[in-house]
C-alpha positions in Angstrom: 20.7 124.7 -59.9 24.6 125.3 -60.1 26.3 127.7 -57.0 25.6 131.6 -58.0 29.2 132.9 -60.3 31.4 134.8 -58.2 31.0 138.5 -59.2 34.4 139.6 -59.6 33.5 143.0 -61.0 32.3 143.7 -57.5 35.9 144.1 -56.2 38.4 147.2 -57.1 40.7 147.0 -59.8 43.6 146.4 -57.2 41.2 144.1 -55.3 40.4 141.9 -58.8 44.4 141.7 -59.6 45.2 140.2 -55.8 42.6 138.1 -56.3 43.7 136.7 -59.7 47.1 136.3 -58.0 46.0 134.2 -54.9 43.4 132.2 -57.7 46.8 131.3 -60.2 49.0 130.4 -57.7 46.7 128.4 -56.4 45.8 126.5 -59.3 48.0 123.6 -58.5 46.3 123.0 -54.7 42.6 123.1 -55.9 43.7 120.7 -58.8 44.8 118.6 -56.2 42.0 119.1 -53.2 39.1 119.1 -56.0 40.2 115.1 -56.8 40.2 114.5 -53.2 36.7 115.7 -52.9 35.1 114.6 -56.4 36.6 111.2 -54.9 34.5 111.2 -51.2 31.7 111.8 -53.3 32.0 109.1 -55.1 32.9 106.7 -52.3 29.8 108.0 -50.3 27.6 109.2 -53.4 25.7 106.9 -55.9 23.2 109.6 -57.9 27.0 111.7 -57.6 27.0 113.8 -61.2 30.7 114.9 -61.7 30.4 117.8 -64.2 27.5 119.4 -62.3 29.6 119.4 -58.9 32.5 120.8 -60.6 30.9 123.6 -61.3 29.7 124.1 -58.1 33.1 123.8 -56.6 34.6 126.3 -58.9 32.5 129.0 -58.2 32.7 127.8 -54.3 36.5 128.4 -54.4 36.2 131.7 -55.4 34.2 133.0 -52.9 36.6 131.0 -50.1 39.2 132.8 -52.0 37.6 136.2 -51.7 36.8 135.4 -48.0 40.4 134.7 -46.7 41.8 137.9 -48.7 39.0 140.1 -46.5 40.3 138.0 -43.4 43.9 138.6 -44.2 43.3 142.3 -45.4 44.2 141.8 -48.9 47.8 140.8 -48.3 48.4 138.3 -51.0 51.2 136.3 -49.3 49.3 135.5 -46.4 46.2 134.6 -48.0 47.9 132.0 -49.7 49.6 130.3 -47.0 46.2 130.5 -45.1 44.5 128.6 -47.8 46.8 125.9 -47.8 46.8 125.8 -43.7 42.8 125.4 -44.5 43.2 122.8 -46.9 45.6 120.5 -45.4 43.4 121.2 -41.9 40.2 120.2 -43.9 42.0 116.6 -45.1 43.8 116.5 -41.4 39.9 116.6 -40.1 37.5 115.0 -42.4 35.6 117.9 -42.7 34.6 117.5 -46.5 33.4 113.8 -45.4 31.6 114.6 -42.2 28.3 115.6 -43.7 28.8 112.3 -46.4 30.0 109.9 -43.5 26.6 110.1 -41.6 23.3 111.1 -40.6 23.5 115.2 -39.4 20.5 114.6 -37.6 22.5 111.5 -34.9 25.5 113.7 -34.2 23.6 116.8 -33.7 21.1 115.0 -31.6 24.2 114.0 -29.1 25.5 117.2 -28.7 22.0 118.3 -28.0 22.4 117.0 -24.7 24.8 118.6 -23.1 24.6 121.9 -25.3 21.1 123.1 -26.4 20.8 124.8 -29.4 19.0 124.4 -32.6 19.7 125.4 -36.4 16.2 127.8 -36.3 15.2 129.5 -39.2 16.9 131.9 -41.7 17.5 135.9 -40.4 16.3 138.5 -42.7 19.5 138.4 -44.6 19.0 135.0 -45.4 22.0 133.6 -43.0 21.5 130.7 -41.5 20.1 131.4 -37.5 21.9 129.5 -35.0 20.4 129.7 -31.7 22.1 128.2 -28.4 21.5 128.5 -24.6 24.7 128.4 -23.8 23.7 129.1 -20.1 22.3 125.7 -20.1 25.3 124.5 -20.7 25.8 120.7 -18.7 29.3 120.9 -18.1 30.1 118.1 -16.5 28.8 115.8 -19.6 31.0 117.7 -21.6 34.3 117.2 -19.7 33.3 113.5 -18.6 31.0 112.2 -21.3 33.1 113.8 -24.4 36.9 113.4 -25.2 38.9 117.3 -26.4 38.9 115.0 -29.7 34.9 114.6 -30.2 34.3 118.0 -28.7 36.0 119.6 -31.6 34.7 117.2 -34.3 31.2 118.4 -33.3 31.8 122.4 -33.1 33.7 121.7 -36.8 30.6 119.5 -37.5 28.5 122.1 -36.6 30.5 125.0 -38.5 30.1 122.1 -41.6 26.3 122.1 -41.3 25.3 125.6 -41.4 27.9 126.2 -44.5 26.0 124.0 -46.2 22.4 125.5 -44.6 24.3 128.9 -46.6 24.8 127.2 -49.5 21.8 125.8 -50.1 19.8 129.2 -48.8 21.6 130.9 -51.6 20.2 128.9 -54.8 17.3 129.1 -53.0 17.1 133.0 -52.9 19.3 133.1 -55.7 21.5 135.3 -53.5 24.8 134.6 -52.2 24.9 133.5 -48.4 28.3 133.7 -46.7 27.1 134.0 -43.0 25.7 132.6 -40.5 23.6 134.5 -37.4 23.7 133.2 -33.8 21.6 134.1 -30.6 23.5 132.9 -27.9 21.1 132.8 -24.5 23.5 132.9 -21.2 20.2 132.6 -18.8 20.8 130.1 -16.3 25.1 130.3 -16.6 27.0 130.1 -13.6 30.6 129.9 -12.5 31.1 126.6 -13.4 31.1 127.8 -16.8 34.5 129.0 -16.2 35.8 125.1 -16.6 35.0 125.0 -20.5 36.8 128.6 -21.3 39.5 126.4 -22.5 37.5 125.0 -25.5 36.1 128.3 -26.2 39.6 129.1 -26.9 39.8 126.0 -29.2 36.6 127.2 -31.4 37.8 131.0 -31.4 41.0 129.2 -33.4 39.2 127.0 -35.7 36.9 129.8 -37.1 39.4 132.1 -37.0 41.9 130.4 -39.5 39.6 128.0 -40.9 36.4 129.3 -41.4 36.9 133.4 -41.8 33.9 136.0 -42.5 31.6 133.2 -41.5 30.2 134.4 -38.8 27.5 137.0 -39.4 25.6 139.0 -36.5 25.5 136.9 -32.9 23.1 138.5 -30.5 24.3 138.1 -26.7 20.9 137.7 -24.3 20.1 137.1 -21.2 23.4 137.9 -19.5 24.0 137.2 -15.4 25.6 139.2 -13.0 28.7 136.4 -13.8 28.9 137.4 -17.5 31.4 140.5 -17.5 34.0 138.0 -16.2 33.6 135.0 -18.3 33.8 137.8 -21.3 36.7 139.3 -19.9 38.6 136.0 -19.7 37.7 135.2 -23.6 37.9 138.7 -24.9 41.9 138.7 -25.5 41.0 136.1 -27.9 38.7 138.1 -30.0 39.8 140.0 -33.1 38.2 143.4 -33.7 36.0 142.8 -36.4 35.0 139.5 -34.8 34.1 141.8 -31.5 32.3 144.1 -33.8 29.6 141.8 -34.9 28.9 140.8 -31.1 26.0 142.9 -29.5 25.4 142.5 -25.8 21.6 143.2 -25.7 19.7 144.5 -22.5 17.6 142.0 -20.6 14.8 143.7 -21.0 13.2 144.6 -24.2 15.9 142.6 -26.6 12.5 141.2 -28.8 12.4 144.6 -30.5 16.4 144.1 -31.7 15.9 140.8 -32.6 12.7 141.2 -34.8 15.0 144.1 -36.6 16.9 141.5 -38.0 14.9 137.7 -38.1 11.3 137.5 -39.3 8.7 136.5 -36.0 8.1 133.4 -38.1 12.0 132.4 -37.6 12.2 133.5 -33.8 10.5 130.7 -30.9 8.4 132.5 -29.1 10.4 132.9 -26.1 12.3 135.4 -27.8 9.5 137.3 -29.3 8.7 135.0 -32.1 5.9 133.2 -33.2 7.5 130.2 -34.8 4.9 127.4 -34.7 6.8 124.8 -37.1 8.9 122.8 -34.6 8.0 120.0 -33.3 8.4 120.6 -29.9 6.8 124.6 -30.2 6.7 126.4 -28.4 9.8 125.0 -27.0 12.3 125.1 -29.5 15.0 124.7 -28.2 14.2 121.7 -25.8 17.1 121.3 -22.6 18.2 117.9 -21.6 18.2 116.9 -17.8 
């Protein structure tokens, strides 16, 4: 099944003309970047079917064009130049190759052990859930077992992963899926935390310029007396409408919020769920010594 066709008639009449003016001047760079990629599926692909992706890609483009004008608030000139930053960053990083280049499952096992988390489930809007316990964080394998270099490959491996978890979701539903959830569980953090701010700064720029209106709702749980002043030291680096999809639940009684918005058959059941298809349930999200 080919990617859904964008529905332009969705936007305003201003809207549709900026977007046919950031989708003609453009022209030129997607010639350009679509070869690049039609050729890394060939290199890595041998069942690869070049009209069918194509069409894919097309339609894909569309909605990456409608995403950066709601990032950049519509401003033409800006959307533009933040494409091509996002292009020439995707070549600079591999990140149309990761996925081709190797087995998801061996890279997401490694980060696994020093970051628990898990690609759980679906949320009721069909966005990819991403669930991590980030208080059981093992800092020091991050900072001695990982170079800056591989930390970012896997947070833009990661990103890479559940894009394709949205795009995949959507010819499944037959629904466009642009988002993706997150429950981030700070149990267990402490101040050593504070030593890895500095990479949080890192993602907060990646997904900012390079993947915008990605991120969907992200449910904070769990926090520790500690967690006002790790927040504080990353808030300056949060845009408002990424800070209004963030919500800080109470430690007590945040099953109720969460099974507002994910289906008990997409939650473990330490968070309320009843998710049995893991194989490790009902520990999920297993945490490495």
């Amino acid at each position: 099944m080919s990617s859904l066709p964008f529905g332009i008639t969705q936007l305003t009449l201003e809207q549709q003309k900026q977007f046919h003016l950031v989708h003609d001047q453009l022209k030129p760079d997607y010639t350009s970047y679509i070869q690049y990629k039609i050729q890394l599926q060939k290199d890595y692909k041998t069942n690869f079917h070049e009209e069918e992706y194509l069409k894919d890609e097309e339609e894909e483009w569309k909605y990456e064009i409608h995403r950066h004008l709601r990032a950049r608030k519509w401003n033409v000139a800006d959307t533009i130049t933040s494409i091509r930053n996002t292009v020439q960053w995707r070549i600079d990083n591999r990140a149309d190759s990761m996925l081709l280049e190797s087995e998801p499952t061996d890279k997401l096992a490694k980060a696994q052990r020093a970051v628990p988390f898990s690609n759980h489930g679906y949320a009721k809007d069909n966005s990819p859930l991403y669930i991590e316990k980030t208080g059981k964080i093992n800092v020091d394998i991050i900072l001695t077992d990982f170079t800056l270099e591989e930390i970012i490959y896997g947070h833009i491996f990661i990103q890479e992963f559940n894009c394709q978890r949205a795009r995949d979701r959507s010819k499944l539903v037959s629904k466009y899926v642009e988002t993706i959830s997150t429950i981030m569980d700070f149990k267990g953090m402490d101040l050593s935390a504070r030593k890895v701010i500095h990479l949080i700064k890192h993602f907060l720029h990646i997904d900012n310029n390079y993947y915008p209106e990605r991120m969907g709702k992200m449910f904070v749980l769990n926090t520790p007396r500690i967690f006002p002043i790790m927040y504080n030291l990353v808030r300056p680096w949060l845009d408002p409408v990424t800070s209004s999809k963030i919500s800080i639940l109470k430690n007590e009684g945040y099953e109720t919020t969460l099974l507002e918005h994910i289906d008990a058959d997409q939650l473990p059941s330490e968070y309320g769920g009843t998710c049995t298809t893991c194989a490790t349930s009902p520990d999920c999200i297993p945490v490495y010594d």
